[in-house]
C-alpha positions in Angstrom: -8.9 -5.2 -8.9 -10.2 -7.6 -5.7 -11.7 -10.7 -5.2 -15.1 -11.0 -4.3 -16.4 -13.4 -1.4 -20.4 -14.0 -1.1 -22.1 -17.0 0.1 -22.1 -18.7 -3.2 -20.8 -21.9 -2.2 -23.2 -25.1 -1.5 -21.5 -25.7 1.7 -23.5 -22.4 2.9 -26.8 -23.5 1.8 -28.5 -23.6 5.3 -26.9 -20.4 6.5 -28.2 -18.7 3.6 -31.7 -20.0 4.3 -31.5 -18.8 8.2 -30.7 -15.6 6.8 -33.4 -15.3 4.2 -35.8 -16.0 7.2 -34.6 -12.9 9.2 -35.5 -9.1 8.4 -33.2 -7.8 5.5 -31.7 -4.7 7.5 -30.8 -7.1 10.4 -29.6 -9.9 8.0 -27.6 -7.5 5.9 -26.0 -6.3 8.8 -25.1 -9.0 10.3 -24.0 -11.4 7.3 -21.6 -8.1 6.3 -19.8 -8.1 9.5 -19.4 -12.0 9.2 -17.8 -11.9 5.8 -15.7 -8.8 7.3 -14.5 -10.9 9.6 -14.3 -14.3 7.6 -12.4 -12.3 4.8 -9.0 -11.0 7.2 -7.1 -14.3 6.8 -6.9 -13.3 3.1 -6.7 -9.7 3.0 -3.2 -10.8 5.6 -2.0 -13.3 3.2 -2.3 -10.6 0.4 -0.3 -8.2 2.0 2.5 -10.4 2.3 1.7 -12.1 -1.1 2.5 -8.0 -2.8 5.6 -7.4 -4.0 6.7 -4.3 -2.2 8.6 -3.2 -5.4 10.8 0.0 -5.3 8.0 2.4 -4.3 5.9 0.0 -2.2 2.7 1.7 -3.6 0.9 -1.3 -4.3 1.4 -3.1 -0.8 0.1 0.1 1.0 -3.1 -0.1 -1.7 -4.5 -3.6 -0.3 -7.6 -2.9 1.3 -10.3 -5.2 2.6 -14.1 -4.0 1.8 -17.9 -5.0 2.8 -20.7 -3.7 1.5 -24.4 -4.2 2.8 -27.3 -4.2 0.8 -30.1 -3.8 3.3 -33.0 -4.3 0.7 -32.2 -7.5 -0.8 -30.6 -8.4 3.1 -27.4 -9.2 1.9 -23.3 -8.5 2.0 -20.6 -8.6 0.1 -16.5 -8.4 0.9 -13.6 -7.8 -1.3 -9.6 -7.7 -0.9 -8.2 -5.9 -3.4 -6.3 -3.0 -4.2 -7.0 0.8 -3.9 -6.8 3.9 -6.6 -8.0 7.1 -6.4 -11.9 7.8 -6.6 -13.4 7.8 -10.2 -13.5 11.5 -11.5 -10.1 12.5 -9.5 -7.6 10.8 -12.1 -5.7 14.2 -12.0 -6.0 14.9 -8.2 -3.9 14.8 -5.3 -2.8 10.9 -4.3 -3.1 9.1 -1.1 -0.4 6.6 0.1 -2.8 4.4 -0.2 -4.4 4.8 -3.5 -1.6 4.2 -6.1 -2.7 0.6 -7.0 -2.9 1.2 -10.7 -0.7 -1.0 -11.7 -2.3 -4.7 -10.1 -3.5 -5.7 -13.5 -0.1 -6.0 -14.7 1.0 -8.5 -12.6 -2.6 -10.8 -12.7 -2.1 -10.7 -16.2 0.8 -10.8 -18.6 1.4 -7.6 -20.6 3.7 -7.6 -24.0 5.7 -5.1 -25.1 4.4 -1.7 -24.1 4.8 1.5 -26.4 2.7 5.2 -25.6 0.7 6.5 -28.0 2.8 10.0 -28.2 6.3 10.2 -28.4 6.9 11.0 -24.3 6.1 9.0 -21.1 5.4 10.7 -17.7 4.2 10.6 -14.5 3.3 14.0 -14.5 0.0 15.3 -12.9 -1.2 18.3 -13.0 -2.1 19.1 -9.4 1.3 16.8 -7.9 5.4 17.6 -7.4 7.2 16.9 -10.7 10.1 19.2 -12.0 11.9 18.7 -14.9 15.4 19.8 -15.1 17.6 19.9 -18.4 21.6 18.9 -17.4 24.2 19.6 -20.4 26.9 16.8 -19.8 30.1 16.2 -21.9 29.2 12.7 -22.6 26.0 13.8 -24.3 24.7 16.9 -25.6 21.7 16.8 -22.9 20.2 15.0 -20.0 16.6 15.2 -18.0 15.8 14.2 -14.7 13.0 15.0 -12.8 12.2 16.1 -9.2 11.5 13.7 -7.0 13.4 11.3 -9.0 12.9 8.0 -10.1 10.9 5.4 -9.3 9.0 8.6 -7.6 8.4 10.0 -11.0 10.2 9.9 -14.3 10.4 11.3 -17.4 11.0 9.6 -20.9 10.9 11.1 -25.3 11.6 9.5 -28.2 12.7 10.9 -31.6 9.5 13.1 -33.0 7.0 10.9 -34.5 8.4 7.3 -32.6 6.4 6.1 -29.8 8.2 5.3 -26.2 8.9 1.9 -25.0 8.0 1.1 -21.4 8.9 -2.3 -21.4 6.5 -5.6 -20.5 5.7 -7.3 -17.4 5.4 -10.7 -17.0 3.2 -12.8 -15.3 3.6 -12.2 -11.5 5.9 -10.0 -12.0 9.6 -11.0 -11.1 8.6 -13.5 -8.7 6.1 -14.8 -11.7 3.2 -15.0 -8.6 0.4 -12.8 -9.6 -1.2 -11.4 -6.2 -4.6 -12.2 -6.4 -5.0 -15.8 -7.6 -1.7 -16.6 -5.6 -3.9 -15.4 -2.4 -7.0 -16.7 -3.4 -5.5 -20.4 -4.5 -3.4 -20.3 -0.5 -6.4 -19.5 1.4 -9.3 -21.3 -0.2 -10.0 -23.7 2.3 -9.4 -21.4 5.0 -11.5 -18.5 3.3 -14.9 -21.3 3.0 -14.7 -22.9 6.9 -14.0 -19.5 8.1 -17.1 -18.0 5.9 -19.1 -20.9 7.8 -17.6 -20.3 11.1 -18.3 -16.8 11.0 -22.2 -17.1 9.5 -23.1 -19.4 12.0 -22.4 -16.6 14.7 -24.3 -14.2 13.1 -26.9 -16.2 12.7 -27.1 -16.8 16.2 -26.2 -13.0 17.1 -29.1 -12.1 14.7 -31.9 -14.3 16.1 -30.7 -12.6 19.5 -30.8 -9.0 18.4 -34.5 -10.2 17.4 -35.5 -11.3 20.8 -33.8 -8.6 22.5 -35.7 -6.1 20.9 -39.0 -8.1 21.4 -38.3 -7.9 25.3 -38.0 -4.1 25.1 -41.3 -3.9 23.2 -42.7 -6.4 25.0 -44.2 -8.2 22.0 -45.4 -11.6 22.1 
């Protein structure tokens, strides 16, 4: 889940004329590097605006992106939150790809149930141990290796689905993220955007004339 920043915004008309005037591959480069730069006020404010939570998985999954498309001689760049590559749903985890769970605090989820009758985090190819503990207060007990919030373990009665709760908007703080980040830095986000487009324009046109001197074309 990110938000995406372009140059869709009326105030950025002329820039995006200047730009259309240059060649693609040194437009594209330089209007990504702008929006890179143009885009780190927010991808700060998201950071702190991400509940750190018990694990503090989803604050180490913000990431900032930008993306060039030298054809068309334009760049995109997104704040967001990482998870693992597509195709690796059952590999090994990075610290900083465990940002499954974003959606649930942009938008308000109802009671959850599973579609079986156990809930896990279990992964194939990842540390998880299940131990059985007989206990005088009741019959049985599981816990699992690491323990909770790490990874856990939870069964219902054959047949009965699991409940895993709901999550409100914004979680406990009821301040989803994304749109908290994105409503705070608005303003910010579009006068930077134009701060940071001018200069490339500028650093553009140079590159150009630089590489005319070399060539010594008139």
């Amino acid at each position: 889940m990110s938000i995406a920043i372009d140059i869709e915004l009326p105030t950025l008309k002329e820039l995006k004329v200047a730009f259309r005037m240059l060649p693609s591959n040194i437009a594209a480069k330089h209007m990504t590097a702008a929006l890179g730069r143009a885009i780190d006020p927010a991808y700060k404010r998201l950071k702190k605006n991400t509940p750190k939570g018990p694990t503090g998985n989803l604050r180490k999954a913000v990431a900032k992106k930008t993306r060039k498309y030298v054809r068309s001689g334009a760049g995109v760049a997104l704040i967001g939150f990482r998870k693992p590559p597509r195709g690796d749903a059952m590999g090994p985890r990075r610290a900083n790809e465990l940002g499954y769970h974003a959606h649930l605090l942009e938008k308000p989820v109802g009671w959850r149930t599973t579609e079986g009758r156990i809930a896990s985090s279990y992964k194939t190819r990842g540390p998880f141990e299940i131990k059985k503990y007989a206990s005088r207060s009741r019959a049985s007990s599981v816990r699992t290796s690491p323990r909770p919030p790490q990874a856990f373990f939870k069964s219902a009665s054959k047949g009965l689905p699991v409940s895993v709760g709901k999550m409100p908007l914004g979680g406990k703080k009821g301040k989803p993220p994304l749109k908290t980040t994105f409503s705070e830095t608005k303003s910010e986000l579009e006068a930077e955007i134009r701060l940071q487009m001018s200069a490339s324009v500028e650093k553009a046109i140079m590159e150009i004339a630089g590489k005319f001197r070399l060539t010594g074309a008139r």
